[in-house]
BAVOVEX-638628 format. One record per residue: z negated, x negated, y of N, C-alpha, C in turn. Coordinates in steps of 0.1 Angstrom, whole numbers, padded with zeros to 4 digits, always signed. Atoms other than C-alpha are relative to their C-alpha. Layout:
# residues N
ZXYZXYZXY;...
END
This chain:
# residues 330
+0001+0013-0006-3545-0010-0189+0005+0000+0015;-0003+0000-0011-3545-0012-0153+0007-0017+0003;-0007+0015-0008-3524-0043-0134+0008+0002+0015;-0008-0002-0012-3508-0049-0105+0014-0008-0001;-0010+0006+0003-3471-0056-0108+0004-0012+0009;-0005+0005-0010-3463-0079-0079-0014-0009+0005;+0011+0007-0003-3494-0104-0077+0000-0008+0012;-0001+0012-0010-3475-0128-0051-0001+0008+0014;+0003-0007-0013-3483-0098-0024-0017-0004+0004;+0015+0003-0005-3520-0112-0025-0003-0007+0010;+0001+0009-0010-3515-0138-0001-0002+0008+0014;+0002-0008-0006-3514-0110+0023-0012+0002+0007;+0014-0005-0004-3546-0102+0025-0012-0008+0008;+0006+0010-0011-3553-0131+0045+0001+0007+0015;-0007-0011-0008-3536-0107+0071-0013+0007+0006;+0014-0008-0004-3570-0087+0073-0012-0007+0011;+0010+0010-0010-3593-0115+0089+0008-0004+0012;-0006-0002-0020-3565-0120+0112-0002+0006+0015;+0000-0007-0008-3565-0093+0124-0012+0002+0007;+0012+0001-0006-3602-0087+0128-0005-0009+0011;+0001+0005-0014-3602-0120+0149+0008+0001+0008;-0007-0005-0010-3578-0111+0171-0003+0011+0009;+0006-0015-0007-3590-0077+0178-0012-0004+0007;+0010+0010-0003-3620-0096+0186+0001-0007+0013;-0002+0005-0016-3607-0119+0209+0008+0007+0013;-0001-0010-0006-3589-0090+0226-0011+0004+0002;+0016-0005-0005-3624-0077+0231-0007-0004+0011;+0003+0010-0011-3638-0104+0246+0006-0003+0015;-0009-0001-0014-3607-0107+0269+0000+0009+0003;+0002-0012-0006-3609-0070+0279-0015-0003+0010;+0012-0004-0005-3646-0072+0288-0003-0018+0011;-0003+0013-0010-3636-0110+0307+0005+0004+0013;-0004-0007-0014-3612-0093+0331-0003+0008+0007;+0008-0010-0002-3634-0062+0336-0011-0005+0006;+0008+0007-0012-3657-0087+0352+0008-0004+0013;-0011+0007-0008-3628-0101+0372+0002+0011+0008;-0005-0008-0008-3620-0069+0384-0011+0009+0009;+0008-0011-0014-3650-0051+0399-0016+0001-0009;+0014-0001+0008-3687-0042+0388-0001+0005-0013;+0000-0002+0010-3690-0038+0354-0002+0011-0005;+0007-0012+0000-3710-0004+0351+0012+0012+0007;-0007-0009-0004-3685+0013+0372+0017-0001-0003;-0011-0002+0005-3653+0001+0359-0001+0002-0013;-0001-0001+0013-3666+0009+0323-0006+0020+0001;+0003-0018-0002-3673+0050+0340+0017+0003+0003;-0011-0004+0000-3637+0049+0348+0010-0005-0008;-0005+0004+0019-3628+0036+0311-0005+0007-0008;+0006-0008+0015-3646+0061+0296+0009+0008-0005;-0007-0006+0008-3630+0080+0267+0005-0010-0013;-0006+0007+0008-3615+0051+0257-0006-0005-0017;+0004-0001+0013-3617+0047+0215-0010-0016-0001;+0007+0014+0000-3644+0019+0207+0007-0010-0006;-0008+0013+0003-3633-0013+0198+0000-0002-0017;+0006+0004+0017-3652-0015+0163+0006+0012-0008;-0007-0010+0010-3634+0017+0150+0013-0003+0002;-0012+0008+0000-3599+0004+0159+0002-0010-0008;+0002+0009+0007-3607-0026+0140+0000+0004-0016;+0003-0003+0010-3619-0012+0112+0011+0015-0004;-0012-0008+0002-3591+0015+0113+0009-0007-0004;-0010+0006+0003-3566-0005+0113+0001-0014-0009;+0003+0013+0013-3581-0034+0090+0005+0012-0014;-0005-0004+0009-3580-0002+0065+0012+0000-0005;-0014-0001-0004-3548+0008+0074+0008-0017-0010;-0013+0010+0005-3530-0029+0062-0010-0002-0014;+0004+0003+0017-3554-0031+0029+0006+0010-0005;-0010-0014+0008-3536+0002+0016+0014-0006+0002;-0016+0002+0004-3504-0011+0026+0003-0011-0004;-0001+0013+0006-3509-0045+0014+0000+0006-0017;+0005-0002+0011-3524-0028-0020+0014+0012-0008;-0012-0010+0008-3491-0005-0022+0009-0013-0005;-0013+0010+0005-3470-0037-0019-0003-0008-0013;+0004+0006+0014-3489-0052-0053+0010+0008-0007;+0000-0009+0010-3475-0020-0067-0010+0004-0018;+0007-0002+0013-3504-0010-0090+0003+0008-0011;-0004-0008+0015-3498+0002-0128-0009+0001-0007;+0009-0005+0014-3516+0020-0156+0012+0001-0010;-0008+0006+0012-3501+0011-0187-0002+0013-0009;-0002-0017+0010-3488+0045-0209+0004-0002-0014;-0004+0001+0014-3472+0034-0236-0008-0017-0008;+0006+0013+0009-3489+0004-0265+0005-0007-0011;-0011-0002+0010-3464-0007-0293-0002-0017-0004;-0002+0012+0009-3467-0040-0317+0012-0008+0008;-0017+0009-0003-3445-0068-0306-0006-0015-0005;-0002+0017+0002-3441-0103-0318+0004-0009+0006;+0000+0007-0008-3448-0132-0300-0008-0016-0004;+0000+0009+0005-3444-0167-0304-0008-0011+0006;+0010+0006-0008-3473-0191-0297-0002-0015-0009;+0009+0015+0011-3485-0230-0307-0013-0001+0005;+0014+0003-0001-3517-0239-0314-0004-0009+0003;+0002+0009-0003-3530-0262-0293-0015-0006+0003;+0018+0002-0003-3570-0284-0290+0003-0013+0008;+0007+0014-0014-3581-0305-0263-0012-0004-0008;+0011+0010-0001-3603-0331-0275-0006-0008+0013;+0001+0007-0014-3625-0343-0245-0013-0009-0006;+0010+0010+0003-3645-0373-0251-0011+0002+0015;+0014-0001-0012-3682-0370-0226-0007-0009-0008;+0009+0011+0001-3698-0400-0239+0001-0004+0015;+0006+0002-0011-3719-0416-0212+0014-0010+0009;-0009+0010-0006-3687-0444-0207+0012+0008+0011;-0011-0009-0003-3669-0415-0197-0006+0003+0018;+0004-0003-0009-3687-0413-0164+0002-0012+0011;-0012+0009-0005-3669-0446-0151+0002+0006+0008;-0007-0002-0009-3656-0448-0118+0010-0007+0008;-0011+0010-0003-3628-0469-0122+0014+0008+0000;-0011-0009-0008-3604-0441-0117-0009+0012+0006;+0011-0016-0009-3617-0411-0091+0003+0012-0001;+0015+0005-0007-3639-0398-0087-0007-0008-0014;+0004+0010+0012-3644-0405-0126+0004+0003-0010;-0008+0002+0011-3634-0411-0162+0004+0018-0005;-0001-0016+0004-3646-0377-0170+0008+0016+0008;-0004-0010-0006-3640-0358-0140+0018+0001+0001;-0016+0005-0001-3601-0370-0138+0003+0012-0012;-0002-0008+0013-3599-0356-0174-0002+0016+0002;+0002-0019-0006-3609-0321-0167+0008+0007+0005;-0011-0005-0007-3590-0316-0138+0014-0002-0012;-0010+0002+0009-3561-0331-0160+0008+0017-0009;-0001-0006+0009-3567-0305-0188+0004+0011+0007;-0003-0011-0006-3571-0278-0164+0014+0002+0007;-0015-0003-0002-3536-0280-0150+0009-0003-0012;-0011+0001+0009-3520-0289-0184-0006+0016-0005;+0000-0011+0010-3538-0253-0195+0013+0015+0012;-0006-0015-0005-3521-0234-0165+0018-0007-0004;-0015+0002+0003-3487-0251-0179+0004+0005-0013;+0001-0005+0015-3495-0239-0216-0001+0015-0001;-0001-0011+0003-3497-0203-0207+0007+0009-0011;-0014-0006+0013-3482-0180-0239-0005-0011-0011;+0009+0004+0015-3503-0205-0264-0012+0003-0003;+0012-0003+0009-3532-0204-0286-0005-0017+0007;+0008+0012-0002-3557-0230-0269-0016-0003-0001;+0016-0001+0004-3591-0244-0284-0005-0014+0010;+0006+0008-0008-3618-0271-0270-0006-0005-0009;+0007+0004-0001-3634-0297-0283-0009-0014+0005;+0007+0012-0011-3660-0323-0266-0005-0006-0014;+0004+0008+0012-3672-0354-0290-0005-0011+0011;+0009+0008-0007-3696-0380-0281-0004-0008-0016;+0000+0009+0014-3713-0399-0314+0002+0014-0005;-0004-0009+0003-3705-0366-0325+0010+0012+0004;-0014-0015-0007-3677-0334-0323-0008+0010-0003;+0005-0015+0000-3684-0299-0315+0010+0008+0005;-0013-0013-0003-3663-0268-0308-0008+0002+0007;+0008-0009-0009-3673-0258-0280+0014+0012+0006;-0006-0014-0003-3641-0230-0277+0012-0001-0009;-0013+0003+0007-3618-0221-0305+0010+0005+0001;-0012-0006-0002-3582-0211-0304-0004+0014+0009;-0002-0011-0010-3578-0185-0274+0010+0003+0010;-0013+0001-0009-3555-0171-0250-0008+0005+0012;+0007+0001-0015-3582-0163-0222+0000-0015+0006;-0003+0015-0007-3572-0191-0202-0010+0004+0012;+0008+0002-0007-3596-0182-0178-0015-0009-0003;+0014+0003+0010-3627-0186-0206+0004-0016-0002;-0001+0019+0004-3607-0222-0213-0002-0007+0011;+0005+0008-0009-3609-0235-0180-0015+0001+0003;+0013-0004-0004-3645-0220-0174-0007-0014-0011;+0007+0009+0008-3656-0240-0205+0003-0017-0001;-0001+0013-0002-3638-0271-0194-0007-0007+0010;+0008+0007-0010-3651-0275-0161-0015-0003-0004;+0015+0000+0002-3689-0272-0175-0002-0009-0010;+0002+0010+0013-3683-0301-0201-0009-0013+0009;+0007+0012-0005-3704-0329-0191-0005-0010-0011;+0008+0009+0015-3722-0360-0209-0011+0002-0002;+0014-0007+0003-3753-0343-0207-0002+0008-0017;-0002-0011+0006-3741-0320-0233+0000-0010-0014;+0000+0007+0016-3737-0350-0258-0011-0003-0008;+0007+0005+0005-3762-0351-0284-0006-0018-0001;+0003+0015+0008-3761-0388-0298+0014-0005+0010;-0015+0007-0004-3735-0414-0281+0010-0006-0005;-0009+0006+0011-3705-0428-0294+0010+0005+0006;-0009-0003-0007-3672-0422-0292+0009+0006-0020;-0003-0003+0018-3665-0401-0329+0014+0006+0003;-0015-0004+0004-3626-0396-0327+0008+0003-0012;-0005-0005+0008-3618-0395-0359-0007+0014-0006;+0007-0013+0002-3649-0365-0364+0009+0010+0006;-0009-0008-0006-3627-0349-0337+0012+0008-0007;-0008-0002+0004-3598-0348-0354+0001+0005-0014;+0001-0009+0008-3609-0338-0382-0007+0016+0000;+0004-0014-0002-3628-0308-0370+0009+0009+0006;-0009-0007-0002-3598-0295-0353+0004+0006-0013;-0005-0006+0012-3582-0297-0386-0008+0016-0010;+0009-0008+0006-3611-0278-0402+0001+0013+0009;+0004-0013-0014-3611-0250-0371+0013+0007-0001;-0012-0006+0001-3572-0241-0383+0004+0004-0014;-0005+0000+0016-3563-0225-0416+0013+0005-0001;-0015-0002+0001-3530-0215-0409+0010-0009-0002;-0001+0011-0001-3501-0239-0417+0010+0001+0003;-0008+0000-0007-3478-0246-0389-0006-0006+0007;+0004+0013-0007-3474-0272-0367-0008+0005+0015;+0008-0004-0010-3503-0278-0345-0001-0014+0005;+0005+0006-0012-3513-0303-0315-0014-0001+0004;+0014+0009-0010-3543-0320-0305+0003-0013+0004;-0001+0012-0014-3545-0339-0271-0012-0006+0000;+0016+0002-0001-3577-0361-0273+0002-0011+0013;+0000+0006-0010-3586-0376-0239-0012-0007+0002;+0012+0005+0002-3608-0406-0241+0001-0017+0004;-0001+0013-0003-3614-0441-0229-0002-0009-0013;-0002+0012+0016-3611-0454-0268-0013-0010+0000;+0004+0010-0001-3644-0474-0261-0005-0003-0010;+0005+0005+0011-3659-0475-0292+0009-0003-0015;-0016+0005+0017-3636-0491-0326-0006+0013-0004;+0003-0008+0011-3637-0461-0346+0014-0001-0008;-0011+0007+0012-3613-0477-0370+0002+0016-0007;-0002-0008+0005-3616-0443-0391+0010+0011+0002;-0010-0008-0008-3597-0425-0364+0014+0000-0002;-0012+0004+0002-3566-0440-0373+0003+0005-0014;-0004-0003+0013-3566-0432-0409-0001+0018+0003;+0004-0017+0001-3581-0395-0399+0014+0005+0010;-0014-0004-0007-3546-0389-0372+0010-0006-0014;-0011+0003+0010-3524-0405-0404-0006+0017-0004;+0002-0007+0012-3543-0376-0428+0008+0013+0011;+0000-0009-0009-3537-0349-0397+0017+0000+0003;-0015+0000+0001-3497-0359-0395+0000+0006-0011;-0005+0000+0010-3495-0356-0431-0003+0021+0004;+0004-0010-0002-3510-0318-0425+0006+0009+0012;-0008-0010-0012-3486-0307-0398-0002-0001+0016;+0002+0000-0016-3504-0319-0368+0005-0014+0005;+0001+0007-0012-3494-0338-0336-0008-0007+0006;+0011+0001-0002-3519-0360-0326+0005-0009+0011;+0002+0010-0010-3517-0375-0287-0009-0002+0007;+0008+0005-0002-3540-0397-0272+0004-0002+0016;+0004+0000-0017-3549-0400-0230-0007-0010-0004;+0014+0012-0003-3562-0434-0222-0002+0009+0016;+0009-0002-0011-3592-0427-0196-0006-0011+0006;+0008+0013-0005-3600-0456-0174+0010-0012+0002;-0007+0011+0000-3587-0493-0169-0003-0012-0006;+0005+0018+0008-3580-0530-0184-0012-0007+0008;+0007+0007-0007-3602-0539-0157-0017+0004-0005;+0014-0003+0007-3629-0517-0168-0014+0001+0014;+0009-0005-0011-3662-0504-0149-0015+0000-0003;+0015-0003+0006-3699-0507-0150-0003+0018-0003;+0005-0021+0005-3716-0467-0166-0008+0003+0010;+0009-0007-0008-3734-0448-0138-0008+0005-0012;+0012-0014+0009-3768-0430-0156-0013+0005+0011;+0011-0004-0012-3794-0414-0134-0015-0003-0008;+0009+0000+0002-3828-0423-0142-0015+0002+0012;+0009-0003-0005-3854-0406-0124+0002+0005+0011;-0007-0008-0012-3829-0390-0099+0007-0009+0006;-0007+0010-0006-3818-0423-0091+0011-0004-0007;-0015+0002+0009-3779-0433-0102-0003-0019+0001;-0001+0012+0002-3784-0469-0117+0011-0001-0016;-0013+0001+0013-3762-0487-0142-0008+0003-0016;+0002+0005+0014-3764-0487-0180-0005-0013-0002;+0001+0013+0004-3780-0518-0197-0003-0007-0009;+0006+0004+0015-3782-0539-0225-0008-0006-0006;+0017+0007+0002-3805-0553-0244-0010-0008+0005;+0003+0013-0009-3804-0582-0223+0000+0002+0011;+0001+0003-0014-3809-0567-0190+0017-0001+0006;-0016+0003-0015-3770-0571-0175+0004+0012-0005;-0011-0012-0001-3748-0540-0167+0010+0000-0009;-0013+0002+0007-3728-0529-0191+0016+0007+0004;-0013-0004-0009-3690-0524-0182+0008+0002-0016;-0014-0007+0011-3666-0503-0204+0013-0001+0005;-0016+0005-0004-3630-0510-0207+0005+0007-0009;-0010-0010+0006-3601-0487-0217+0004-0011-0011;+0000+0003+0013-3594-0493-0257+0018+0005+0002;-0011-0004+0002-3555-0489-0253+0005-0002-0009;-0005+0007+0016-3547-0507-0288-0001+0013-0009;+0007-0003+0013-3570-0485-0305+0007+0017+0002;-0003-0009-0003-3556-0452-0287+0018+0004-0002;-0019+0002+0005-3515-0459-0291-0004-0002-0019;-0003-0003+0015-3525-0465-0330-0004+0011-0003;+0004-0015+0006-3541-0430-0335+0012+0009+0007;-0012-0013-0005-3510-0413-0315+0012-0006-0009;-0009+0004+0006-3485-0437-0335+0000+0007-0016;-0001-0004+0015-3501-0429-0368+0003+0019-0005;+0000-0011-0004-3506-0392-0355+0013+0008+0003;-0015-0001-0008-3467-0392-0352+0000+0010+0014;+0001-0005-0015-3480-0379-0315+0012-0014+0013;+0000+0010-0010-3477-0400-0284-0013-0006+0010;+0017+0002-0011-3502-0422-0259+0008+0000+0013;-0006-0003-0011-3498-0415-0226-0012-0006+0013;+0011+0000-0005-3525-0433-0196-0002+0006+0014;-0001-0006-0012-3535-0412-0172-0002-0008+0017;-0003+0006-0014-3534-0423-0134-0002+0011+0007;-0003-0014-0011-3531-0403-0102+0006+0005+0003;-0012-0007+0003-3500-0391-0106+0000+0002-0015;+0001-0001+0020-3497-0373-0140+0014+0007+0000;-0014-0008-0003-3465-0351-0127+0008-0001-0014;-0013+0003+0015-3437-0373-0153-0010-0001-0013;+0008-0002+0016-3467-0374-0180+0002+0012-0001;+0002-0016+0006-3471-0334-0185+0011+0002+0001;-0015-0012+0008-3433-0327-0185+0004-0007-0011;-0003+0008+0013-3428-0354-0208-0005+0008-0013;+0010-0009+0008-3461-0338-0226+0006+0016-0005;-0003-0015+0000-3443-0302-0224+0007+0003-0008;-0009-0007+0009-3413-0310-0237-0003-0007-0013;-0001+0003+0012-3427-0326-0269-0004+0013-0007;+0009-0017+0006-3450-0293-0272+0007+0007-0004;-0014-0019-0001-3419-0270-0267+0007-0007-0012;-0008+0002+0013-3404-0287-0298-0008-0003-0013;+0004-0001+0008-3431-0280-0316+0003+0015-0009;+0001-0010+0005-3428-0251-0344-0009+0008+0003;+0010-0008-0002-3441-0221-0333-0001+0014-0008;+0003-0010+0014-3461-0194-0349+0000+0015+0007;+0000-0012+0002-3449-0160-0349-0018+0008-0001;+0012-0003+0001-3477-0138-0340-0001+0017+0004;+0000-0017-0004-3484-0096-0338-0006+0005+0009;+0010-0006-0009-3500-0081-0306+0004+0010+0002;-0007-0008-0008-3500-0051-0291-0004-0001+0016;-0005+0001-0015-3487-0048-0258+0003+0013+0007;-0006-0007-0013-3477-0024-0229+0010+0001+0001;-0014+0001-0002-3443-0014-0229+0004+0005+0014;-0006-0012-0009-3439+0013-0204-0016+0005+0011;+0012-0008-0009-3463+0020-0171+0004+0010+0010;-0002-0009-0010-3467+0040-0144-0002-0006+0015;+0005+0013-0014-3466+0027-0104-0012+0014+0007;+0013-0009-0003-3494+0043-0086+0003-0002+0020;+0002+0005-0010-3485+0027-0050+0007+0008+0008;-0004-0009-0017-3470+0057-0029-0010+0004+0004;+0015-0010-0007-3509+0072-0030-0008-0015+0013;+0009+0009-0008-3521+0036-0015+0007-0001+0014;-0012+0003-0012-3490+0038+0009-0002+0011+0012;+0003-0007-0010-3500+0071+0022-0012-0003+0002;+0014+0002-0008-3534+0063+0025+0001-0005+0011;+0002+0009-0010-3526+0038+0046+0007+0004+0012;-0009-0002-0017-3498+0053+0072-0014+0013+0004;+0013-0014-0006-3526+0085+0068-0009-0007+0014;+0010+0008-0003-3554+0058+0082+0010-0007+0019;-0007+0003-0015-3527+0046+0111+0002+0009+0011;-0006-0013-0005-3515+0081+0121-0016-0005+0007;+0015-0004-0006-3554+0086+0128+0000-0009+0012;+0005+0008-0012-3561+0056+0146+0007+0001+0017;-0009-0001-0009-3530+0060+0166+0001+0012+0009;+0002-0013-0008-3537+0099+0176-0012-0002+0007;+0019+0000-0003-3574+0088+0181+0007-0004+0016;-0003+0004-0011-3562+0065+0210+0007+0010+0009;-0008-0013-0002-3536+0091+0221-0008+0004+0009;+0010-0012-0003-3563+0117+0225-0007-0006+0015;+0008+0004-0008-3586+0095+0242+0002-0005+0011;-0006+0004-0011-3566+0082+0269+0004+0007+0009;-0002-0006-0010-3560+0115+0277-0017+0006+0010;+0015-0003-0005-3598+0124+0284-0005-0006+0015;
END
């Protein structure tokens, strides 16, 4: 297994474009005052020798990617050895019914939520995290995983498009989690949803899901004040409507969302634009959840690799630096 021990040396490599423009506008400024000073043609016959501009550049752009790439200090991983490591299993429920596309918080009910998730998954790193989206129906769309990359990839691409039938099936949710876990230690699901539809059932299905060892907290999505539904029809964004012709406007279900985290012995929490005191709040209920002992094998012992990228790189200077040298004596 290859890695690089020292990842906060990446910032570095901003360092490279620098340079390039610089060397650049040194260029430009060389060949500015070279007008200034006399005819062009004949003060570039008594500059000749001199090393070109584009191999300096690119000399010494090498030159700081080798020494940037020593400072990562890269490793190949030698030794492999069992170790035990303690994880909780955690599901995002994300509600994508069409109400969820509100834009009574911004940019909207759904997009809020996403982002949301996606900064509570880089604070969950070291757990077991699954996905599911529900609409008048639930679906797994990613089960228990520790590619936190693959979790965010599949969070951002949730949409309400994706929902078969509409609704808002919260208690299906919560029970398909349960169904998606056969192990039994305590587990967590966060379902993030504007409560707009009664699913009375949901409350009894977070009671049955306590009784079974899970956590169940609820995200209100949206406001008391409530918002007409964007839907695009024909490329055009007009509202939702009901039977009768008027706009229909969804309003956050906060009754119905505190009794599925009450009965869920979880917590409800409503999101806003500041979520900061919600997710440490959120973190530390997590971190006192029971966690499950788990066997992987791991990496004990590597190797560093970064004196070969270190000489590359003074190698790559030396050059540049004799080049000029040479050339200046010509």
């Amino acid at each position: 297994m290859f890695r690089f021990e020292d990842t906060s040396a990446f910032y570095l490599l901003a360092l490279i474009p620098g340079v390039v423009l610089l060397f650049l506008w040194m260029n430009r400024k060389r060949k500015h005052d070279i007008r200034a000073f006399g005819e062009v043609n004949l003060v570039g016959r008594l500059l000749r020798g001199k090393i070109p501009s584009f191999l300096k550049i690119v000399l010494f752009s090498i030159a700081v990617l080798f020494l940037i790439l020593s400072a990562l200090n890269p490793q190949w991983g030698l030794k492999k050895e069992k170790v035990k490591v303690e994880k909780s299993d955690i599901f995002f429920a994300l509600d994508i019914s069409a109400s969820m596309n509100a834009q009574d918080i911004s940019p909207s009910r759904l997009e809020k939520s996403k982002r949301f998730i996606e900064q509570l998954i880089n604070e969950r790193k070291g757990d077991q995290l699954g996905l599911i989206l529900f609409a008048g129906g639930a679906y797994l769309q990613m089960p228990l995983t520790a590619d936190y990359a693959a979790a965010q990839l599949f969070v951002r691409s949730a949409s309400s498009e994706m929902a078969g039938t509409q609704g808002t099936a919260i208690g299906e949710s919560i029970d398909l989690a349960m169904r998606s876990i056969k192990e039994k230690n305590q587990r967590a699901l966060i379902i993030l949803s504007d409560g707009e539809d009664h699913d009375e059932e949901a409350v009894n299905m977070a009671g049955k899901a306590a009784e079974n060892g899970w956590n169940v907290f609820t995200i209100g999505v949206g406001s008391a004040e409530g918002s007409f539904v964007p839907v695009m029809n024909d490329g055009r964004e007009e509202y939702k409507m009901d039977e009768e012709g008027n706009p229909v406007k969804s309003v956050l279900n906060q009754n119905l969302l505190k009794e599925i985290a009450e009965n869920g012995k979880g917590s409800y929490y409503l999101l806003g634009n500041e979520n900061t005191d919600m997710i440490t709040d959120l973190n530390t209920q997590l971190d006192k959840m029971q966690k499950r002992a788990v066997e992987v094998k791991s990496f004990t012992e590597y190797r560093s690799f970064y004196q070969y990228f270190l000489g590359i790189g003074i190698i790559v200077l030396l050059i540049e630096f004799f080049l000029v040298t040479k050339l200046k004596k010509v």
